[in-house]
N, C-alpha and C positions, 0 to 999 in steps of 0.2 A: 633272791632279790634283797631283803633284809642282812646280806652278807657284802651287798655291794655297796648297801647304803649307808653301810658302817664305815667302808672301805673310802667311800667316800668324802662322811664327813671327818675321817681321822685327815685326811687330805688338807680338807679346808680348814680344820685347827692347827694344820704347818703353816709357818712363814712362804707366803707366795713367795716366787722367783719371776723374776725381772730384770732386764737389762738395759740399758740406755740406749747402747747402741742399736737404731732402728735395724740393723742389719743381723741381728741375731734374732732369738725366739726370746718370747715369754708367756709364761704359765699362770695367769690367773684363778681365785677362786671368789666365787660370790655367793650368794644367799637370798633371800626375799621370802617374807615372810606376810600374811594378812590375812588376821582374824576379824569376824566379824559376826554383829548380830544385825537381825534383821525381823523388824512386827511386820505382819498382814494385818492388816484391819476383817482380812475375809477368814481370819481364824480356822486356816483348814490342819483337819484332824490329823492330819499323817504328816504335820510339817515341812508338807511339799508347795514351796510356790505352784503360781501354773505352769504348767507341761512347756510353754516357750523361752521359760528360763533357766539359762544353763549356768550364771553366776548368781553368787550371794543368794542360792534359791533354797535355803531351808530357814523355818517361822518359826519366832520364837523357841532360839538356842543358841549359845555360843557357839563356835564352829569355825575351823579354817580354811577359808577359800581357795587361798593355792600357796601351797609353802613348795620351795625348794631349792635345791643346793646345786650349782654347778661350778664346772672348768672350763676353761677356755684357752687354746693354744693358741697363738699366733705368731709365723714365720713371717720372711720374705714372702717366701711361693707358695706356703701351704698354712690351710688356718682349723680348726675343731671345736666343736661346740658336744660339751654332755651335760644335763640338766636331770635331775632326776625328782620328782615332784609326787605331791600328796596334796588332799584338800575337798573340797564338795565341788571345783570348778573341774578337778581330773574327774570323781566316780562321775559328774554327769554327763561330761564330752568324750569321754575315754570307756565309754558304758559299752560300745560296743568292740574295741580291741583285746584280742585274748592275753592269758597270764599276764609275762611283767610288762607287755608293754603297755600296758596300762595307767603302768606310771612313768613312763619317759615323756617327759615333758619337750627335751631336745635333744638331738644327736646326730652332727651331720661333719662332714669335712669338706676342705674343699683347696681345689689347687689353682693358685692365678697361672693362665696360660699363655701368657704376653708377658715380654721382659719388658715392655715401655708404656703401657698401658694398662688400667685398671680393671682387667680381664681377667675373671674368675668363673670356674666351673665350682658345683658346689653338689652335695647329694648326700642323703639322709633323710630324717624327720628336724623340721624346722617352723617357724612361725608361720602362720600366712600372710602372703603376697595379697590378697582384700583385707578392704577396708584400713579406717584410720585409729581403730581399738584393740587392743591387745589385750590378753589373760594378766598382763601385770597390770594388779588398779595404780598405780604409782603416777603409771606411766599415762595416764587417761585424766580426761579434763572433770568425769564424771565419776562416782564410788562405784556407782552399777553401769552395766554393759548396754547401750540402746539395744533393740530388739532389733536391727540389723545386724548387729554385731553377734548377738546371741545364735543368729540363726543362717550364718554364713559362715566358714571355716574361719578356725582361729590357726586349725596347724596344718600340715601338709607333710605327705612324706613323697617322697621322687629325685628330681635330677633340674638341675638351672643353670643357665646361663647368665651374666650379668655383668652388665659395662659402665662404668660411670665418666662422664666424659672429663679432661685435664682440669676444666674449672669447676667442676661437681654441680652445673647445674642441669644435667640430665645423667637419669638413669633409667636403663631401657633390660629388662629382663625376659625372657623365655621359660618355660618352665615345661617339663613331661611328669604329671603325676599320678599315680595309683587311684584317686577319686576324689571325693569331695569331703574334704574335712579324715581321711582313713588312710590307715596307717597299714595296715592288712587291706587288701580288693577285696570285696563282695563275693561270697562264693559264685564261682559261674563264670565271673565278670573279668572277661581278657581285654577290656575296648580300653583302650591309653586315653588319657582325660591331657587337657594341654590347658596352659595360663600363657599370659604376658601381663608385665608393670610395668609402665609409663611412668615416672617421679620428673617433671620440669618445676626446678629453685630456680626464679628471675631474680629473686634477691632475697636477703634474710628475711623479710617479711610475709614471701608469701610461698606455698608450696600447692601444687596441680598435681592430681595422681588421675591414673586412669588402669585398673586392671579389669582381669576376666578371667573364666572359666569357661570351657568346651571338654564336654564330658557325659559318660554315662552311669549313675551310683546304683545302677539295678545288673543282674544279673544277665548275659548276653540274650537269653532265650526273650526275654520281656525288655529286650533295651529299648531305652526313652531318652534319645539323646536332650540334654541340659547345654543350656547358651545361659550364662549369668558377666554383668558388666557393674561392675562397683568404680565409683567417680566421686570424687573428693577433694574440696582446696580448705588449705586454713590458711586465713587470714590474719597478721597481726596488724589490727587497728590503727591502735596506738602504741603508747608504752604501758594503758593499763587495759585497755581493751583487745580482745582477740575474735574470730569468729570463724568457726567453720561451718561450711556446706557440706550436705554428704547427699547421693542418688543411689540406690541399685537399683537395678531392673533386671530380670531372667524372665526365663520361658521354658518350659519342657515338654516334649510331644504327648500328647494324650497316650496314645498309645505306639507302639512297636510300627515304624514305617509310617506313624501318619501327619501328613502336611499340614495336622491344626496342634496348635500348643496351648496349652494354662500357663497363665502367664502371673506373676506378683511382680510388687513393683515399694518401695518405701523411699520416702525424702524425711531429710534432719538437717536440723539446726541445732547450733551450740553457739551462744555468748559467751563469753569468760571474762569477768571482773577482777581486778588483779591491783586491791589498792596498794598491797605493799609486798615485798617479797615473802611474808608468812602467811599471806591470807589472800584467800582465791575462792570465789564463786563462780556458780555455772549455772545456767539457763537453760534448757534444753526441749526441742519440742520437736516430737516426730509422727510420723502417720504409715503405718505397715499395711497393705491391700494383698491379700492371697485368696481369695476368693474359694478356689477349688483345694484349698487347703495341700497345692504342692510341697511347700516347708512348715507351715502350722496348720493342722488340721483340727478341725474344728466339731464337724458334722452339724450344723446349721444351714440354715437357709442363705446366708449372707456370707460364711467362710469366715477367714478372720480380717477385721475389716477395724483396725484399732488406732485410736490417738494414741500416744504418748508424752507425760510432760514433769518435767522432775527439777527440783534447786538443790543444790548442793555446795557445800560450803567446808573449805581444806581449809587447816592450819599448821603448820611447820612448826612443831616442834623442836626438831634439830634439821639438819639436812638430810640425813638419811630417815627418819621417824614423821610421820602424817598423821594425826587426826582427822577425819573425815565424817560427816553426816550429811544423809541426803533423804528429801521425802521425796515420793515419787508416785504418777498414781495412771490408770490408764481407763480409756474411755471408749467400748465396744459399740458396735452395731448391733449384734447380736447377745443374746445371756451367757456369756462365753466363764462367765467370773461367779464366782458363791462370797455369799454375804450372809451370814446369820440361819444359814444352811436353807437359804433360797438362790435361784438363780439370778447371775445380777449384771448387768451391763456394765461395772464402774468395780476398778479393783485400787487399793492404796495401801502403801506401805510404806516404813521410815526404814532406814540402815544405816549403821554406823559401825566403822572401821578402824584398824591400824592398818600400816602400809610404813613396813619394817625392811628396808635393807641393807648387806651389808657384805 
C-alpha cells in the first residue's frame, strides 16, 4: 500500500496531461487536504467524540480529517476515478473494510454506452448517491457533517446506470450495490441491495434530489430487509442568501420475515449567508429520531431522540485555501452525552479547520 502511495504522488508531482481537443483523453491529478482541531466542552478521556460521529470526531488534538490524492481519466467513451486517502474521516468509516481497502477513498471506471446521449454505465467504489454532504468539507456549506450525513453512506461500491438528459436538467440513476455504506458484503450476506437518484435542475437556482436504498447489511440467516429514502432541494434565495431543505426517512424489519419495522426519520435545515465572495455563514438546525436505536444506538429509555444546531463561518483565503470555524452543540432527550464525568443531555463543541486543495 505505502509502495502505491508513493507511486502515486510521484504522479501528481508530473506536469498533468491534457488536451484541448474534447475528442481525445486527459489525465488529471488533484489533492485535498483538511486538518483540523476540534474542543468538546464534554472533555471525554479517550478523545473520542460520541459514537455517532464519524467526522472531525477526535477532542482536543490536531489531526487530519481526510487527505488525499487522486487521478482521473477521462475519454470520449470511457472515464476513471482513483483516490487514495488517509485521515480520522477514513479510520472511522472504513473501520470496518479489511487491509488496503481501507484507504481507497475512490476507484471506479466507467463506459458511456450511447454515441448521442449522455449514457454511462459506471462500476467500482465511488461517492454516495444520498444525501447533499460529502467527505470533502470544501465541498459542504458547513465544517462538520449533520448527523444525517454522518449516519448514512458517504460511499458505495457496485454497478450504476446513469442519464442526464440534452439540457442537464434531469438525472435519473440506478444503482446495484454490495450494502450499505461496504465496500466488502457482510460475511453471510449474498441479498443484492438496489438505489436510484432522482437530480431535477428547473434552473440555476434551484436543484430537487430524491434518492434511496433497498437492502439488507445483516448477514442472510438474520436478514432484516432496510427501505431508506433521503430527499433534498437547495435553494438559492438570492444572490447572498441560499437554503436547503433536507428529509430521510427508513425503516428495517424487526426481525427476519417480519411485517413490523423500526423506523428513524431526521429533517434539516441550512441558511447560508454569503455577503461577499470570501465570507460565508451557515445556520443549521436538525432534529434525528431513531428510537430503537437502528443507526444510533443508545440503550435508553427514549433511543436517540436529538436537536442539532451549529454557526459556522468560512473565509477564502485564496480560491483553493478555507479557513473555517464552527460551534456546534446538540440537545437530547435522554443522558445520552457526559459532562464533567456526569451523564448529560446537552453536548458542545467548537472546530476549526483548513480545507486545502490542489
Amino acid at each position: 500500500m505505502r509502495k502505491l502511495m508513493v507511486a502515486v504522488l510521484l504522479l501528481f508531482a508530473t506536469k498533468s496531461f491534457a488536451q484541448t481537443d474534447s475528442s481525445k483523453s486527459t489525465l488529471t491529478f488533484s489533492a485535498y487536504l483538511e486538518p483540523y482541531y476540534a474542543y468538546d466542552f464534554g472533555k471525554p478521556q479517550d478523545h473520542s467524540r460520541p459514537a455517532f460521529a464519524y467526522s472531525h470526531n477526535r477532542h482536543n488534538e490536531v489531526n487530519l480529517n481526510l487527505g488525499f490524492v487522486k487521478v482521473a481519466y477521462q475519454a470520449q467513451n470511457v472515464r476513471a476515478n482513483l483516490a487514495l486517502a488517509a485521515g480520522t474521516y477514513m479510520n472511522a468509516n472504513l473501520a470496518a473494510e479489511p487491509g488496503v481497502l481501507k484507504n481507497i477513498y475512490e476507484a471506479n471506471v466507467g463506459v458511456k454506452i450511447s454515441k448521442t446521449k449522455d449514457l454511462w454505465i459506471d462500476a467500482g467504489i465511488f461517492a454516495s448517491h444520498i444525501g447533499f454532504e460529502s467527505a470533502i468539507g470544501k465541498d459542504n456549506w458547513t465544517l462538520t457533517r449533520s448527523i444525517l450525513a454522518d449516519n448514512s453512506p458517504y460511499y458505495e461500491s457496485g454497478a450504476k446506470i446513469t442519464y442526464i438528459t440534452d439540457n442537464g436538467k434531469w438525472l435519473v440513476s440506478g444503482l446495484v450495490l454490495n450494502g450499505w455504506q461496504r465496500i466488502q458484503r457482510v460475511m453471510g450476506n449474498n441479498t443484492p441491495a438496489f438505489g436510484h437518484q432522482l437530480v431535477f435542475k428547473p434552473n440555476s437556482k434551484i436543484t430537487l434530489n430524491s434518492s434511496s436504498f433497498v437492502g439488507n447489511d445483516k448477514p442472510d440467516s438474520t436478514r432484516q430487509m432496510r427501505y431508506f429514502h433521503n430527499l433534498y432541494g437547495v435553494f438559492q434565495l438570492t444572490d447572498k442568501y441560499a437554503l436547503t431543505l433536507g428529509f430521510d426517512i427508513g425503516a428495517e424489519q424487526k426481525s427476519k420475515g417480519s411485517s413490523s419495522y423500526n423506523t428513524w426519520c431526521t429533517p434539516i435545515a441550512i441558511l447560508r449567508f454569503s455577503p461577499s465572495p470570501k465570507h460565508n455563514f451557515a445556520l443549521r438546525g436538525e432534529y434525528y429520531s431513531d428510537k430503537k436505536g437502528v443507526i444510533i444506538g443508545t440503550n435508553t429509555p427514549n433511543g436517540f431522540k436529538t436537536f442539532g444546531y451549529s454557526l459556522n463561518y468560512d473565509y477564502s483565503i485564496r480560491d483553493n485555501i478555507m479557513w473555517r470555524i464552527e460551534g456546534r452543540g446538540f440537545a437530547s432527550k435522554d443522558k445520552i452525552f457526559m459532562l464533567n464525568n456526569e451523564p448529560s443531555n446537552s453536548n458542545f463543541f467548537v472546530t476549526t479547520a483548513f480545507a486545502i486543495s490542489f
